[in-house]
C-alpha positions in Angstrom: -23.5 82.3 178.3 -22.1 79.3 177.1 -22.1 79.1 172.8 -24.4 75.8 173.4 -25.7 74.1 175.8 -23.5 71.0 174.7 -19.7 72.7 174.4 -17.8 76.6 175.2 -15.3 77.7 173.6 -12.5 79.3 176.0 -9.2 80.8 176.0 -6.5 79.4 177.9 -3.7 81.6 180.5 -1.7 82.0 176.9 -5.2 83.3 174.9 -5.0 79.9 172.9 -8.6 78.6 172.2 -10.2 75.2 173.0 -13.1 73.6 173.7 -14.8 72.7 177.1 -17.6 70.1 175.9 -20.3 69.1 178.4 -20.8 65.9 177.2 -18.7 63.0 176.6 -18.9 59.6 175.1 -21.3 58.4 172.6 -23.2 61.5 172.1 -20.1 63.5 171.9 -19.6 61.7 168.6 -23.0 62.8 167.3 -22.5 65.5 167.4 -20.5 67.7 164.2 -19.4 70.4 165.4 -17.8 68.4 168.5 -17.1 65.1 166.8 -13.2 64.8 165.4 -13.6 61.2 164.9 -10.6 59.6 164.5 -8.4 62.7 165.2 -9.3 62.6 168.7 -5.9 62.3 170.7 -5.2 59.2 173.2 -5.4 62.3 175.9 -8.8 63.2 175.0 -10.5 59.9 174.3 -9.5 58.7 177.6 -10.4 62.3 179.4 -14.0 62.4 177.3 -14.8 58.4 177.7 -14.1 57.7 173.9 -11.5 54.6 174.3 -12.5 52.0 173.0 -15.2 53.7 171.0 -12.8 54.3 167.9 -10.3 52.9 165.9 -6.3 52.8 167.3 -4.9 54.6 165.4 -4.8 59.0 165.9 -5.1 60.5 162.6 -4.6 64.1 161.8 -7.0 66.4 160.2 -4.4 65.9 156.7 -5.2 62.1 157.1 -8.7 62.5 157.3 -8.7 65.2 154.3 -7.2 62.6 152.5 -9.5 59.4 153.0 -12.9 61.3 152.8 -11.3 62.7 149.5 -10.6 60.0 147.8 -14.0 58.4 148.2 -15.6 61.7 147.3 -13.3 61.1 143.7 -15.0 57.9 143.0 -18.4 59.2 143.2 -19.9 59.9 139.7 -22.9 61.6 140.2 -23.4 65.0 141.1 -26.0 64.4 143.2 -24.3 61.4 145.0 -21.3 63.8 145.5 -23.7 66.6 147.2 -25.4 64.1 149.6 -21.9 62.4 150.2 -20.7 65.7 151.2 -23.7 66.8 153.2 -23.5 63.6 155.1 -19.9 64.4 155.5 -21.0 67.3 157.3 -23.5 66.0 159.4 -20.8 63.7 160.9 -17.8 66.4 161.5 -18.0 69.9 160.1 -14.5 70.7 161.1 -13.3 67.9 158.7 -16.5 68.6 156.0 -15.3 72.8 156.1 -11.3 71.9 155.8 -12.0 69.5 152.5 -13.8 72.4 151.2 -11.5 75.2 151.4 -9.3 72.9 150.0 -11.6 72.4 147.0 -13.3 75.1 146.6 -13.6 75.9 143.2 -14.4 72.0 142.7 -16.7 71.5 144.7 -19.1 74.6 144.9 -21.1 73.8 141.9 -21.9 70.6 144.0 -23.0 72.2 147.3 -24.5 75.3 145.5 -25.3 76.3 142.0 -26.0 73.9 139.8 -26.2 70.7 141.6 -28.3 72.2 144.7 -31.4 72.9 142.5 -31.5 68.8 142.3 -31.1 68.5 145.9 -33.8 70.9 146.7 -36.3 68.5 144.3 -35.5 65.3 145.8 -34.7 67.0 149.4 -37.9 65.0 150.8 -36.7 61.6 149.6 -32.9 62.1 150.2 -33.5 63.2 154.0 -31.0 61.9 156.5 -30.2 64.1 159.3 -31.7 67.0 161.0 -30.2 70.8 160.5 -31.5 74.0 160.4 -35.2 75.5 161.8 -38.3 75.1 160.6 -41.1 77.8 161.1 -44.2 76.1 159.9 -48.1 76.9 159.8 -48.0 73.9 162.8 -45.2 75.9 165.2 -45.5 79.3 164.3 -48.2 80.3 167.6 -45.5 78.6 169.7 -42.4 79.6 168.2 -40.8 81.0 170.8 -40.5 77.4 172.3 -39.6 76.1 169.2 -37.0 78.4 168.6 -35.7 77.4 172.2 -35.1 74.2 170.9 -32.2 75.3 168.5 -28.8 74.4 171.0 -27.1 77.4 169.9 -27.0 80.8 171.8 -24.8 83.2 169.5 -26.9 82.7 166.1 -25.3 85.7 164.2 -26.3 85.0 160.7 -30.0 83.2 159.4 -30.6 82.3 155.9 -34.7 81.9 155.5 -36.5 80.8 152.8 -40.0 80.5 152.0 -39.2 78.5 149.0 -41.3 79.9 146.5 -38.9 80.7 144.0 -36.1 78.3 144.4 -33.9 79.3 141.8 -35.1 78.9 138.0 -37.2 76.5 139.3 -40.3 77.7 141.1 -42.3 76.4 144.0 -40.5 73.4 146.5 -42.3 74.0 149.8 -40.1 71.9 152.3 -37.4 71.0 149.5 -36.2 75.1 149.9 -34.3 74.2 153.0 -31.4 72.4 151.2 -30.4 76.5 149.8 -30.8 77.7 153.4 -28.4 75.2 154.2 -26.1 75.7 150.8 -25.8 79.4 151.3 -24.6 78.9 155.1 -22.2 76.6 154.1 -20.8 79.1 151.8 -20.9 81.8 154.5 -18.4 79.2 156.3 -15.9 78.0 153.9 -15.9 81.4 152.1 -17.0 84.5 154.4 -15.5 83.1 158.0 -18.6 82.9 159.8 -18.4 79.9 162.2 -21.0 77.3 161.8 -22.0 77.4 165.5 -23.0 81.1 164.6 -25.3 80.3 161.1 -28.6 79.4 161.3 -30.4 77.9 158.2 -34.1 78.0 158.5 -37.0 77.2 156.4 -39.9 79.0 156.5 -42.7 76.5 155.8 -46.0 78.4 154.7 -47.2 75.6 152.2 -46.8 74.7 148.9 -48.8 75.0 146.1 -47.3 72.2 143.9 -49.4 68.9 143.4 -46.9 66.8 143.5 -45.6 67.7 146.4 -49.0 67.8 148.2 -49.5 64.2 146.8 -46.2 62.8 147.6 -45.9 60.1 150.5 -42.7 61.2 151.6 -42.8 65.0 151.1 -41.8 66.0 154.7 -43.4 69.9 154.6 -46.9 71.0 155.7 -49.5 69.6 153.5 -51.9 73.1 152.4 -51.3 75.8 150.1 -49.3 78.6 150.3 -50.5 81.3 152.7 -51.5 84.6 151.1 -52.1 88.4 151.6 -52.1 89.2 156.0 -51.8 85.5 157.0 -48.6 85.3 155.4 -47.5 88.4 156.6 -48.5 87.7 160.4 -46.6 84.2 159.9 -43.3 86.3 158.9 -44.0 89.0 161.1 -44.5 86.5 164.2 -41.3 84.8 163.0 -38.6 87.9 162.6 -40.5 89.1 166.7 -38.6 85.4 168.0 -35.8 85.8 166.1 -35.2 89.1 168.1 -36.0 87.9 171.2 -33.8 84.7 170.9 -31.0 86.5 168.9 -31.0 90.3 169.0 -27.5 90.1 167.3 -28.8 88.3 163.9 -29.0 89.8 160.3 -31.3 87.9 158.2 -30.8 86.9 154.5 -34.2 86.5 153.0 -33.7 84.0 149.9 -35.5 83.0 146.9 -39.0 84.8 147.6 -41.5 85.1 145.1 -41.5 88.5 142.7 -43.4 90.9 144.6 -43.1 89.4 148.6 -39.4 89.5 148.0 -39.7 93.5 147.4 -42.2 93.9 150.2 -40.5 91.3 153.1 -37.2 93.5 152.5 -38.8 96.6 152.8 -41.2 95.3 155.6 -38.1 94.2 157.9 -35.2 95.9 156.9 -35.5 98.7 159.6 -36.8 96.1 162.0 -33.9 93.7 161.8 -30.7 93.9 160.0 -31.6 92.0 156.7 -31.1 91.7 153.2 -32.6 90.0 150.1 -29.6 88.5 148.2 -31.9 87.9 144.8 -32.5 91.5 144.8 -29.4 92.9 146.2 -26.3 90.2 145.9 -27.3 89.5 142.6 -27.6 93.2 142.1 -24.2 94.1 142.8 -22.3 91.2 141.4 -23.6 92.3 138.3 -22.7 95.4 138.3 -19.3 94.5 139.6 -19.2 92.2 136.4 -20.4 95.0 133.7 -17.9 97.6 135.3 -15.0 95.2 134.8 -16.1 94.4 131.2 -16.3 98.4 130.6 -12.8 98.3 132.0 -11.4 96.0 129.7 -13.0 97.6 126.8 -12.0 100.8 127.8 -15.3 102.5 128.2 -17.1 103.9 130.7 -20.1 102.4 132.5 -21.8 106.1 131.5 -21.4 105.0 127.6 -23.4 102.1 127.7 -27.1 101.3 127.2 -28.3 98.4 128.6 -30.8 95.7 128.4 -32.4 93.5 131.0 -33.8 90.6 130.0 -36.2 89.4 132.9 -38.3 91.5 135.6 -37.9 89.3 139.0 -36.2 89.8 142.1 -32.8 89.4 140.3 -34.0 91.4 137.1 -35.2 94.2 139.2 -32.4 94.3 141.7 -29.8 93.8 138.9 -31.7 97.0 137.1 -31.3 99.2 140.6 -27.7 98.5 140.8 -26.8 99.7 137.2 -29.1 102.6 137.8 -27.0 104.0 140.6 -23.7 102.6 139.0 -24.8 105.5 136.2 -25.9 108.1 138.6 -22.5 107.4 140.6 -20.7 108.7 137.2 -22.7 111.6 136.7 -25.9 111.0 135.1 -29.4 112.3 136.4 -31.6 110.0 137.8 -34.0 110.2 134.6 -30.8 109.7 132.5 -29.8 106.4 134.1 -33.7 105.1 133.6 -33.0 105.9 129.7 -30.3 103.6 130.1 -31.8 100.6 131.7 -34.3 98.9 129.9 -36.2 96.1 131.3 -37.9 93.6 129.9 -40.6 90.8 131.2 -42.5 88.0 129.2 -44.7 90.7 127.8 -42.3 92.8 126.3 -40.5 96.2 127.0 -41.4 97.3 130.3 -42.9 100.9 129.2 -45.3 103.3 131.2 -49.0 102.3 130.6 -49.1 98.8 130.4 -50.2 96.7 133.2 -47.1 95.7 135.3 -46.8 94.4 139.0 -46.0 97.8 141.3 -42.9 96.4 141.9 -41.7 96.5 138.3 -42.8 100.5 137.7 -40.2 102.8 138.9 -38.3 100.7 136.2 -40.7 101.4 133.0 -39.9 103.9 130.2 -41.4 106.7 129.3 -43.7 106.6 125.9 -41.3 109.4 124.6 -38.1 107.0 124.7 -39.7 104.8 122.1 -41.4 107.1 120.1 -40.1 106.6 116.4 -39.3 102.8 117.3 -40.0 100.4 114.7 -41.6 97.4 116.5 -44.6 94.7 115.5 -46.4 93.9 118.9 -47.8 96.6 121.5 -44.9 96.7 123.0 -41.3 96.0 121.5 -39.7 92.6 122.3 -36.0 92.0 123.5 -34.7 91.8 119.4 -36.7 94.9 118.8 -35.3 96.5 121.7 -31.5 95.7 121.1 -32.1 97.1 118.0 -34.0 100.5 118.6 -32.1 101.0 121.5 -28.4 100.4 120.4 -27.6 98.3 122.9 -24.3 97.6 124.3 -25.1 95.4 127.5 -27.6 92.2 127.8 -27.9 90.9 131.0 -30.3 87.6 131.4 -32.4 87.2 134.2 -35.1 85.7 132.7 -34.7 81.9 133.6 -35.7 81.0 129.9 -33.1 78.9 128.7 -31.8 79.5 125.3 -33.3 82.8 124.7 -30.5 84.7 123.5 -30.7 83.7 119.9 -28.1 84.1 117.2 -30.3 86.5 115.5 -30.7 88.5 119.3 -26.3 88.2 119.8 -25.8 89.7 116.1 -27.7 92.3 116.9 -26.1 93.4 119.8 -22.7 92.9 117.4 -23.9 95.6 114.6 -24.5 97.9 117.9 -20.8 97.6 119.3 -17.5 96.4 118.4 -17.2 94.2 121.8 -20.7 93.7 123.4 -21.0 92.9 127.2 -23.3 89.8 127.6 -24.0 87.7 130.4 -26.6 85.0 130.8 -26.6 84.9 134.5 -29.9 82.5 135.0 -29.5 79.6 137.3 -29.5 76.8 137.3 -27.5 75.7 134.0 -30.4 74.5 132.3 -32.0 77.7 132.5 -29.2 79.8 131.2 -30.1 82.1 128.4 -27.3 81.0 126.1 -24.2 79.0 126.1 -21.3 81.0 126.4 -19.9 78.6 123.3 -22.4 79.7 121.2 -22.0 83.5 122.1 -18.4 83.3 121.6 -18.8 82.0 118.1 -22.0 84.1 116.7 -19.7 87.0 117.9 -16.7 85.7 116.4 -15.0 85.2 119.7 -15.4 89.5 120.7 -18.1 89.6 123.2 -17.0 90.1 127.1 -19.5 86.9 128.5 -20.0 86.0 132.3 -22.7 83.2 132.9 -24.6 82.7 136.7 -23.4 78.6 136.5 -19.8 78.0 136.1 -18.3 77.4 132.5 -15.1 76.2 131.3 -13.1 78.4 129.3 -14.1 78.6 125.7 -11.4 78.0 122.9 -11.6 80.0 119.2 -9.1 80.5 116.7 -6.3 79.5 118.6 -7.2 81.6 121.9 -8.9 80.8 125.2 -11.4 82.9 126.1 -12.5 82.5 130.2 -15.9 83.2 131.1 -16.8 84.6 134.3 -18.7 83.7 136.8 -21.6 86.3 138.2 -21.8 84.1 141.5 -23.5 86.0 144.2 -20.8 83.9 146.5 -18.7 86.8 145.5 -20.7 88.9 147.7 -23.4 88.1 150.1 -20.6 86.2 152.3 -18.2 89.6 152.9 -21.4 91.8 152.8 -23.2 89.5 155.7 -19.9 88.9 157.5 -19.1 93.2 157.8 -22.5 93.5 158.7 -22.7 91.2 161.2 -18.7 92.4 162.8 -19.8 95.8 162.3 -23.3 94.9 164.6 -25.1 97.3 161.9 -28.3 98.1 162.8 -29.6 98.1 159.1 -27.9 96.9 155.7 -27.9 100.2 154.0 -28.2 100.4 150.1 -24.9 102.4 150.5 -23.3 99.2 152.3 -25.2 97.1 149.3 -23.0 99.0 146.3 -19.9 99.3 148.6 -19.8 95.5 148.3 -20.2 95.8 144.6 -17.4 98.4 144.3 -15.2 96.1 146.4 -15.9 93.0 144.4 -14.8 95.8 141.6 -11.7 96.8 143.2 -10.6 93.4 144.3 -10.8 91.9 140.4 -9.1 95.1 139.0 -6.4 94.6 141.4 -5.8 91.3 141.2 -7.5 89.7 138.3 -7.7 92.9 135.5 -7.4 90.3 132.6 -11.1 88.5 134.0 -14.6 89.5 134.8 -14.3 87.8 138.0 -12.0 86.9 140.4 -11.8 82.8 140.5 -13.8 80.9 142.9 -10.8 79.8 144.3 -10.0 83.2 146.0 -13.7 83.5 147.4 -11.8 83.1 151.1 -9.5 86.3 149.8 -12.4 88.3 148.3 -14.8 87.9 151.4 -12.5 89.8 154.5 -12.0 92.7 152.1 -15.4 93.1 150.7 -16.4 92.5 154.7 -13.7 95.3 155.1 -15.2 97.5 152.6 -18.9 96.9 153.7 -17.9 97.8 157.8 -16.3 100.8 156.1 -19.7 101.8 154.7 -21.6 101.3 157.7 -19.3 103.4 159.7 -19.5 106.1 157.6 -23.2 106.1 157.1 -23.8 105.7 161.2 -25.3 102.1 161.7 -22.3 100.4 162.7 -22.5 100.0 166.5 -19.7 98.0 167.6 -17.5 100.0 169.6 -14.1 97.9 169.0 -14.2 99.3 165.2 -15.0 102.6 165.3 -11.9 105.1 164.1 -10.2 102.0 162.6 -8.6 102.9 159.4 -9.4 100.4 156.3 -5.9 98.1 157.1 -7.4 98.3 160.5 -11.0 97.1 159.5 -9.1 94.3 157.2 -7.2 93.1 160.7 -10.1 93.0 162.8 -11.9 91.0 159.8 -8.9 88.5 160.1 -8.6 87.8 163.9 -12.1 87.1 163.3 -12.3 84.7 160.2 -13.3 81.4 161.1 -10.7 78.7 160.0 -11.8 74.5 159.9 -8.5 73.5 163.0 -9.6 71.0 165.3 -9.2 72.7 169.3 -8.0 70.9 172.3 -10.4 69.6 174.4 -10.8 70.1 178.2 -13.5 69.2 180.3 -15.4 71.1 182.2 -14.3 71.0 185.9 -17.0 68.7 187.9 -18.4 70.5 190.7 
């Protein structure tokens, strides 16, 4: 079968890719992941009825890198940059995916994190172009049809959102598909994937914002949210068509609400390989993060008693990770819960007091905080650093500014060198500055933020702060999955990707917390590596061509396979 209906892609006698399109012309240049605009040879405009259609003049893809760049640099806004670049990828992916790579580390806080919380508020009235899925309350008893409609056949990788916690920033019904769309994007330029083989895809179930419900040009279904078995028999009619149609996909599930993130991952992860990268990405890019700080204090994880600072998803999945990053150096399960304390809006989460289900395999026991010295019924995040002695804080709260000075201090009186990162997205939401934490801890703590920072300078030095970006993850943990054909995403596979992203800094980076953005494209293939490693230990992997690789083997299959943003010759497709 043919990758789409409109275009193959082929080898030639010397195993030398190109494309065999099926349609020529006009609609040949509407199409991105055909179009090469000016870069089409004199050959291939005559052969695909282009002449005359564009300029003269055959540019290469360098050429084009070069004009689109230079009006990208004259853009001010980061908002105007996102939709320049999105429309730049509307028109010629190729050429959108090659500026990209290029820029990386410049332009991925304008596709993703922090500028893509904007476009996902002003996604209804910045529309322009068609992409993506949508499974709404108006498609869903006839989505097998609608899903027909999507003119790809080799869909190996869907991002779905429901939209109900984009972010730090809540509810955005239809506005959710812009991160579908973000995340993809980043599964291209930094995990490989080919576009042809993504699939963003919102899944529309309502909203329960006003505004949006009032808003002339709000382009979602106009109800509230479905609840309880409705929703689930929307989600569970959904994942049945995405088998059907592509019985090769892994699904990320992003930026659910609390407790349906929890139960949609548990729901479908043994029905379809899945993973929720809230819970788990975030998860085990925080633990790779806290494991490098240990390393450069020269600690042990094992030594360390840490505090969590926010009880969603990404509090909760960040809490799960540290648990079995304690257990994996020795300590009993009941030891690690001592050591990972969690707290939501109402305080210390503690055995007793009312708390969502999902939140109570992570409450103390009364016993650990017997003897604590606290004023409320239950002790609040200064209380805790204190009686606790903490050495770690970790925010995943979405409160902006709530690591005081009088909250940093006190995690200075409990350790020379404290390990704090703020990792709430977007910026805005982030529970410190890493300028302030730098300075109340007279330029000692080890500080990571979710949003990209520049370095901090104090008494003559200049202190980097990492970046806990989940890029540094889902992309090599999707991409392994999906060239290892596992039949699950395994916790094991989960923390392998977390011990990778580990490795990989300590290896090449042991001065930082995190690798730079720049060297996502380097990270991904070997935390891909890592992850088909995982799955082939653990039995899920089924694709035959990788089984009894070694790990240089796994890192050279990853490799042939890594998608790379070349234009391919063209050559029609004989007429019969």
């Amino acid at each position: 079968m043919p990758v789409s209906r409109y275009y193959d892609v082929k080898r030639d006698e010397r195993g030398e890719r190109y494309l065999e399109p099926y349609v020529s012309g006009f609609l040949l240049l509407r199409l991105p992941l055909l179009n090469k605009g000016t870069a089409f040879t004199e050959e291939e405009r005559r052969a695909l009825g282009l002449e005359g259609l564009l300029p003269p003049h055959v540019n290469t893809l360098e050429e084009q890198k070069e004009r689109v760049y230079r009006r990208y640099r004259l853009i001010q806004s980061p908002l105007e940059k996102h939709i320049y670049l999105r429309h730049l990828q509307d028109r010629n992916e190729v050429l959108f995916y090659a500026l990209l790579v290029d820029h990386l580390e410049e332009m991925l806080p304008i596709l993703y994190t922090p500028t893509v919380g904007e476009a996902v508020r002003e996604f209804s009235h910045i529309y322009r172009y068609p992409r993506g899925f949508t499974a709404s309350t108006r498609n869903i008893d006839f989505i097998d049809q609608a899903l027909a409609n999507v003119p790809l056949e080799e869909v190996r990788l869907i991002v779905a959102t429901d939209s109900s916690a984009i972010l730090g920033i809540g509810d955005q019904g239809y506005g959710g598909m812009a991160i579908s769309i973000g995340k993809l994007t980043l599964y291209t330029a930094a995990g490989g994937v080919g576009p042809d083989k993504t699939l963003p895809v919102e899944l529309d179930v309502g909203t329960d914002r006003e505004d949006l419900l009032k808003d002339p040009l709000y382009l979602g279904v106009r109800h509230k949210r479905l609840r309880g078995e409705e929703y689930y028999r929307f989600l569970d009619r959904f994942v049945e068509a995405v088998r059907r149609r592509y019985p090769k996909a892994l699904i990320q599930w992003e930026d659910f609400a609390k407790e349906a993130a929890f139960h949609v991952l548990e729901r479908y992860r043994k029905v379809v390989p899945s993973f929720n990268d809230d819970i788990q990405g975030t998860g085990a890019v925080a633990l790779a993060g806290v494991l490098s700080a240990c390393r450069l204090k020269g600690e042990k994880l094992s030594e360390q008693t840490i505090v969590i600072y926010g009880a969603g998803a990404g509090g909760i999945g960040v809490a799960w990770a540290l648990r079995e990053g304690l257990k994996r150096e020795g300590l009993s399960q009941e030891e690690a819960r001592e050591r990972v304390l969690v707290l939501d809006s109402k305080g210390l989460l503690v055995e007793g007091r009312s708390m969502e289900g999902y939140k109570a395999p992570y409450a103390q026991r009364p016993d650990r905080i017997a003897g604590w010295r606290f004023s409320g019924s239950y002790p609040n995040l200064l209380e805790t650093i204190q009686n606790a002695r903490a050495t770690v804080l970790l925010g995943l709260s979405g409160q902006g500014g709530s690591f005081t000075e009088p909250v940093v201090k006190a995690m200075l009186e409990n350790t020379p060198r404290p390990i704090i990162f703020p990792l709430s997205n977007p910026t805005s939401a982030s529970e410190a500055l890493p300028d302030d934490l730098i300075y109340w801890t007279e330029g000692r703590a080890l500080v990571a933020a979710g949003s990209p920072f520049p370095p901090v300078g104090y008494m003559g030095r200049t202190i980097p702060i990492g970046q806990g970006n989940n890029a540094f993850i889902f992309p090599g943990l999707g991409l392994g999955a999906v060239l290892a054909r596992a039949r699950e995403v395994t916790d094991g596979m989960v923390l392998e990707a977390a011990y990778a992203l580990y490795d990989y800094t300590q290896g090449h980076f042991p001065e930082l917390l995190y690798p730079p953005v720049s060297r996502l494209r380097e990270v991904s293939p070997y935390v891909a590596a890592r992850v088909m490693q995982k799955a082939l230990e653990e039995g899920v992997a089924e694709e035959e061509r990788v089984k009894g690789l070694s790990f240089k083997g796994l890192m050279e299959f990853v490799r042939s396979r890594f998608w790379e943003p070349r234009y391919l010759p063209y050559r029609p497709a004989p007429v019969i």
